[in-house]
Backbone as CSV, one residue per row, in Angstrom:
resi,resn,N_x,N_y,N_z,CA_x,CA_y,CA_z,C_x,C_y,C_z
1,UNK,125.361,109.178,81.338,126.754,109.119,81.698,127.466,110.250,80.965
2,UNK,128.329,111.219,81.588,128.971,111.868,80.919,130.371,111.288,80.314
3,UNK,130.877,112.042,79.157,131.879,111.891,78.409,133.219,111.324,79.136
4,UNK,133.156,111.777,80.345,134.076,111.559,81.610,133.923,109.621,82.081
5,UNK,132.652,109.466,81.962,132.438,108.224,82.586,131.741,108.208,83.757
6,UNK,131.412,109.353,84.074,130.544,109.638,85.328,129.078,109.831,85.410
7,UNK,128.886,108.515,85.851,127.422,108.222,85.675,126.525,109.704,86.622
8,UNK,125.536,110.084,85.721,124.853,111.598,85.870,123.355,111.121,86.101
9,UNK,122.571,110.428,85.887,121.146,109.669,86.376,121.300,108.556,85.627
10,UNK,119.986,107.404,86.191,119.870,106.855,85.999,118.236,106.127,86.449
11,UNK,118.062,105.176,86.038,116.605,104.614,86.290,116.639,102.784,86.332
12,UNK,116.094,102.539,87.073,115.639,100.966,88.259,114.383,100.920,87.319
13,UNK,114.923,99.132,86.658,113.781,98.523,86.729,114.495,96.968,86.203
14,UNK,113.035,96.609,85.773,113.074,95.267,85.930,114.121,94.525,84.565
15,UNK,114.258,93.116,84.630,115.654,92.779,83.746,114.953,92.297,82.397
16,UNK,113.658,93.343,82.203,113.031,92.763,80.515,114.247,92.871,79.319
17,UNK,113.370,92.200,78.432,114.733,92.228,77.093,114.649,93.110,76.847
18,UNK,114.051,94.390,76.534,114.144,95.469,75.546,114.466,96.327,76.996
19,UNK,115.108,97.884,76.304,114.963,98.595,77.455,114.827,100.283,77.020
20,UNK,113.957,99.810,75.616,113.629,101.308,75.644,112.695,101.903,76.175
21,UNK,111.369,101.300,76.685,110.696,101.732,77.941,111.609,102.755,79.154
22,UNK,112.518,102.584,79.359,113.781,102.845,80.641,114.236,104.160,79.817
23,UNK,114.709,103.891,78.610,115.569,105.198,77.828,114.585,106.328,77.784
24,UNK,113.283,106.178,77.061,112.026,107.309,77.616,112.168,108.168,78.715
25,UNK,111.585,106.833,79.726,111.798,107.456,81.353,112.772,108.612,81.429
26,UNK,114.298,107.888,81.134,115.357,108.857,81.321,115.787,109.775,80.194
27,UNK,115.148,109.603,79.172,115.425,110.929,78.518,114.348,112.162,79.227
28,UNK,113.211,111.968,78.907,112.160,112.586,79.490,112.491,113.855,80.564
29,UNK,113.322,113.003,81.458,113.293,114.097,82.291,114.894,115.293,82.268
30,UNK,115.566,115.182,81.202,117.013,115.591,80.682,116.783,117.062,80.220
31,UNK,117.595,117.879,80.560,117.857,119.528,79.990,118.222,119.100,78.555
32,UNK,117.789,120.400,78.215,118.013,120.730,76.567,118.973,119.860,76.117
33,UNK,119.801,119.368,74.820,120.942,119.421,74.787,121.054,117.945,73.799
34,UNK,122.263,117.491,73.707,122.201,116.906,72.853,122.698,114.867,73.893
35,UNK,122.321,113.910,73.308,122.634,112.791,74.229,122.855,112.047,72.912
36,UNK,124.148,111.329,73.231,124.076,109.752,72.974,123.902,109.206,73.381
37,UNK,123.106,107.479,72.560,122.517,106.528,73.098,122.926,105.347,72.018
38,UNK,122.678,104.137,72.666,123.076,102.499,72.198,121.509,102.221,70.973
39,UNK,121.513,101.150,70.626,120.757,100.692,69.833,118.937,100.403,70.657
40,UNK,119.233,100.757,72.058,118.561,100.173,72.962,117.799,101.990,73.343
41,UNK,118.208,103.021,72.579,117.647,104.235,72.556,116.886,104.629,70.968
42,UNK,117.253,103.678,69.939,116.330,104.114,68.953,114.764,104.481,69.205
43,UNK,113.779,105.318,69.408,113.062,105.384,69.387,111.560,105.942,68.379
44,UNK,110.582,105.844,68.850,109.674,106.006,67.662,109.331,107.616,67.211
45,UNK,109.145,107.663,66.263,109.191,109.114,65.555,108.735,110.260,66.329
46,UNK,107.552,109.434,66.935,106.536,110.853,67.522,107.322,110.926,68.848
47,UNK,108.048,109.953,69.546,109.019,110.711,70.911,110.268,111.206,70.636
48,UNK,111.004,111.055,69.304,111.610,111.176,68.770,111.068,113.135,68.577
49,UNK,109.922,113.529,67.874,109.673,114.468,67.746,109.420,115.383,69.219
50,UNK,108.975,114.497,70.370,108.514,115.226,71.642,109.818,115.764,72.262
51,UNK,110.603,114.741,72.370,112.140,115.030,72.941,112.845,116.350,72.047
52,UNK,112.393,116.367,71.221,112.845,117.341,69.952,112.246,118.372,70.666
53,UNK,110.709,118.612,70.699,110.185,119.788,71.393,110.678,120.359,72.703
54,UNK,111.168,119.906,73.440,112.174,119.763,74.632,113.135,120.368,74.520
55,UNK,114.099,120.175,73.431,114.990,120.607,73.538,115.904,119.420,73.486
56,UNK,115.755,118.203,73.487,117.072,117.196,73.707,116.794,116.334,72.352
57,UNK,118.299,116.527,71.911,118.583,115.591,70.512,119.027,114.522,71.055
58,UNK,118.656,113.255,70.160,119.099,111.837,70.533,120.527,111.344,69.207
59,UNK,120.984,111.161,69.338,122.057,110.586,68.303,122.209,108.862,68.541
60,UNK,121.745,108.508,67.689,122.138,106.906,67.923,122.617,106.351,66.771
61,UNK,123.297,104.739,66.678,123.527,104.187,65.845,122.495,103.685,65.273
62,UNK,122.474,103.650,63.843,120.356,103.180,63.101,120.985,101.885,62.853
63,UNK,120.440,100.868,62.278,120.026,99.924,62.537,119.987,99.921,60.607
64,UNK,120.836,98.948,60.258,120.599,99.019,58.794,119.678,99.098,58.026
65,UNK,118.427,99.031,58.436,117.497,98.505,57.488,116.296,99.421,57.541
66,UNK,117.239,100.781,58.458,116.354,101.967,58.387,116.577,103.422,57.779
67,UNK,115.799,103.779,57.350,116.076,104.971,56.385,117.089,105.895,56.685
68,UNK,116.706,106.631,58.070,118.029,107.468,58.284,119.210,107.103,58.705
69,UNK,120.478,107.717,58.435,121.326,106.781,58.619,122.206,107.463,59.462
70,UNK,123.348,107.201,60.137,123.809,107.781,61.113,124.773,108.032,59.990
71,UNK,125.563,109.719,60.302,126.828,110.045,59.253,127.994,109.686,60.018
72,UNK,129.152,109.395,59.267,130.345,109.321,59.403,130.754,109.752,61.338
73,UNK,130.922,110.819,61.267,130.907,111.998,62.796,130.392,111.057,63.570
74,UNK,129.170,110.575,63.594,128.077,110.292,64.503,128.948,109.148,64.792
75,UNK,128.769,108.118,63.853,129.414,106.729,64.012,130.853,106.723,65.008
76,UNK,132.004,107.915,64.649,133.252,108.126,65.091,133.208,107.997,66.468
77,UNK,131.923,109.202,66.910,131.378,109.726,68.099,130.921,108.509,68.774
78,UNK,129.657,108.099,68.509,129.474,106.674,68.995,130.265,105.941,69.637
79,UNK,130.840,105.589,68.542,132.502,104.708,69.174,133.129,104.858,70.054
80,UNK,133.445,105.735,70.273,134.280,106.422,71.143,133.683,106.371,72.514
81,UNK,132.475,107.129,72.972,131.469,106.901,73.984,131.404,105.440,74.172
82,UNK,131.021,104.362,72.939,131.150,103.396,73.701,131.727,102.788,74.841
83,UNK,132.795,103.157,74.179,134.845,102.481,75.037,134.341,103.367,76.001
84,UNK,133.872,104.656,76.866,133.850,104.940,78.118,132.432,103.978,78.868
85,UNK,131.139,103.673,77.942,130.294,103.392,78.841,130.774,101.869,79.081
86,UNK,131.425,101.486,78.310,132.050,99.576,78.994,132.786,99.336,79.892
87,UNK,133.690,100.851,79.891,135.043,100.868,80.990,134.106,101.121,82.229
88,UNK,133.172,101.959,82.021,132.287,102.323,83.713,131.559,100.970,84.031
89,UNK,130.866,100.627,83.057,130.032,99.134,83.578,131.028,98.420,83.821
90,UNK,132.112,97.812,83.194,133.304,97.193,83.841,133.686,97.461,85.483
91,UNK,133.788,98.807,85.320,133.807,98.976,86.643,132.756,98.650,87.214
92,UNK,131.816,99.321,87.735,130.990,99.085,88.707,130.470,97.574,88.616
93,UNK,130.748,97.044,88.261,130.261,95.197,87.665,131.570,94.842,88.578
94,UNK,132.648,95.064,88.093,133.971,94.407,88.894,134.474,94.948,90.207
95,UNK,134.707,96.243,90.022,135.058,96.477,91.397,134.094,97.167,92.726
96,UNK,133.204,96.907,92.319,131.775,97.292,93.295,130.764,96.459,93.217
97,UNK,130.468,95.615,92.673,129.368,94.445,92.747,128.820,95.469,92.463
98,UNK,128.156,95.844,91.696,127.189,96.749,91.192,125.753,96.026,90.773
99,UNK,126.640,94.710,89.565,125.229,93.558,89.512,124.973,92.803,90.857
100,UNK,125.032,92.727,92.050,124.785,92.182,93.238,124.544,93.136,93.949
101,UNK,123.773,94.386,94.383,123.845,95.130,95.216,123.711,94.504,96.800
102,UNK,123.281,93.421,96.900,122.454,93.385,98.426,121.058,94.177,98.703
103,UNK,120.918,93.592,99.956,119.236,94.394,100.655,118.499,93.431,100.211
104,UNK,117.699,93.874,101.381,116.047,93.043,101.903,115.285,94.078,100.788
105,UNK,115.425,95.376,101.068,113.896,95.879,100.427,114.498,97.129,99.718
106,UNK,113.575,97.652,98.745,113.666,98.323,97.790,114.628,99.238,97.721
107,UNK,114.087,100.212,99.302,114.623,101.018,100.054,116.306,101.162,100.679
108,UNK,116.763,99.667,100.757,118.147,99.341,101.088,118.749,99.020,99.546
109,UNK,118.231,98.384,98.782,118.891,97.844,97.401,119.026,99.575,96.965
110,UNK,118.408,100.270,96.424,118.575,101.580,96.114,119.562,102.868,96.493
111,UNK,119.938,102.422,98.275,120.814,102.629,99.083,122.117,102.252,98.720
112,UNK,122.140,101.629,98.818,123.055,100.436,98.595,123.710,100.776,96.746
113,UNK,122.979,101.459,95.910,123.720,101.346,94.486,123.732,102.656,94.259
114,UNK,123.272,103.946,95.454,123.662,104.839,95.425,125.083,105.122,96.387
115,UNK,125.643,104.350,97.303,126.895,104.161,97.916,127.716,104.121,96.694
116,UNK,127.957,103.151,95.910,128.380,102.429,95.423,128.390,103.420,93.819
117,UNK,127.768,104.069,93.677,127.422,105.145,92.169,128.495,106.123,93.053
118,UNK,128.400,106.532,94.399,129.245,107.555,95.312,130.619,107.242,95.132
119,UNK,130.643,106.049,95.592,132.461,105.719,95.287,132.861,105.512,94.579
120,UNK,132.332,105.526,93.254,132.737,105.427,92.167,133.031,106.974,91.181
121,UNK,131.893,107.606,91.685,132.173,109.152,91.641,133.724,109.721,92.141
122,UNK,133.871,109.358,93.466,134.670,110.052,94.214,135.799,109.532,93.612
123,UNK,136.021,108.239,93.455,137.155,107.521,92.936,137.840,108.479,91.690
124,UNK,136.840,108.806,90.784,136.898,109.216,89.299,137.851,110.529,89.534
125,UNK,136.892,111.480,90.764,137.650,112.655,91.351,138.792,112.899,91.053
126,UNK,139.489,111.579,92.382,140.616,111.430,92.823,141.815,111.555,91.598
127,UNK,141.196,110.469,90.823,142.009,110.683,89.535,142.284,110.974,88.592
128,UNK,141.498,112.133,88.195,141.399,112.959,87.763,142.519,114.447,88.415
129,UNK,142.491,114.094,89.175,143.246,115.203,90.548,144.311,114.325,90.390
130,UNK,144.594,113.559,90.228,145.957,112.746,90.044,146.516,112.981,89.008
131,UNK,145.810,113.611,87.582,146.140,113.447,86.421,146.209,111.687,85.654
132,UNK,145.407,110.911,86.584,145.261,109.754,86.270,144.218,109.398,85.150
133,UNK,144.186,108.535,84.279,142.908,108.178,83.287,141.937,107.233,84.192
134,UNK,141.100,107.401,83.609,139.583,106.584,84.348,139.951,105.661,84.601
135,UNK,140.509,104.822,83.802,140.920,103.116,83.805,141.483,102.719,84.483
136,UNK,142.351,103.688,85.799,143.007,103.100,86.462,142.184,103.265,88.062
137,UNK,140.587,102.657,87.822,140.179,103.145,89.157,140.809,102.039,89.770
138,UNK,140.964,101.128,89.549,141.543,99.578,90.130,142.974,99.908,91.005
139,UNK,143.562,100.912,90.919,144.172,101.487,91.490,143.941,102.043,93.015
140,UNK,143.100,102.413,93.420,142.288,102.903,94.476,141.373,101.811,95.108
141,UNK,140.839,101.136,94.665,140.235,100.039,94.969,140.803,99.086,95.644
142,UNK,141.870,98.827,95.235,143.536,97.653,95.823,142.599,96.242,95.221
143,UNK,141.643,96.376,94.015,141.479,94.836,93.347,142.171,95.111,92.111
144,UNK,143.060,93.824,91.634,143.994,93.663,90.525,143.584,92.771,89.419
């Protein structure tokens, strides 16, 4: 997701508890550069080092009871990103059924949450071109 709130890839799978299996996947395939990630992106040293070879830094919040520690900046940073990735899942959860997509088969469900990733894009556009803040996609939507 960019800084904007505009979801940039993403990856389908199943509703296990952990989901750093998924964060791999989608770091893996990311240009150089630097990403934040949730507690659910800590990962282990040696992909930690591969992603490094790549070119893509991970910044996450650590987990107290581990050696390195996130500085001051990081934490600020964090924060901040948070409040956009809750306002987008908010959205697409509320005003797009995002957790309900619909479809019979893989092929339509996938369809179906790329519509729906679309109008939520376009929405962002709009208001942005409005000089509007993200938060008011509910605005465009006509749900209150």
């Amino acid at each position: 997701m960019s800084l904007t709130g505009t979801v940039e890839d993403f990856v389908i799978g199943s509703a296990a508890p952990h989901d750093a299996p998924y964060s791999e996947a989608l770091l893996s395939t990311q240009q150089p550069g630097v990403y934040l990630g949730d507690k659910g992106y800590i990962l282990k040293e040696e992909e930690r080092a591969s992603l490094a070879n790549k070119g893509v830094s991970l910044v996450t919040h650590q987990r107290s009871n581990m050696t390195q520690t996130t500085t001051k900046g990081e934490r600020w940073l964090l924060k901040k990103f948070r409040r956009v990735v809750e306002t987008t899942n908010g959205q697409l959860t509320e005003l797009f059924c995002y957790n309900h997509p619909g479809g019979k088969s893989e092929r339509g469900i996938l369809s179906r949450l790329l519509y729906k990733l679309a109008a939520h894009t376009v929405g962002l556009a709009l208001l942005r071109q409005f000089g509007l803040p993200a938060t008011k996609l509910d605005l465009l939507t006509g749900v209150v």
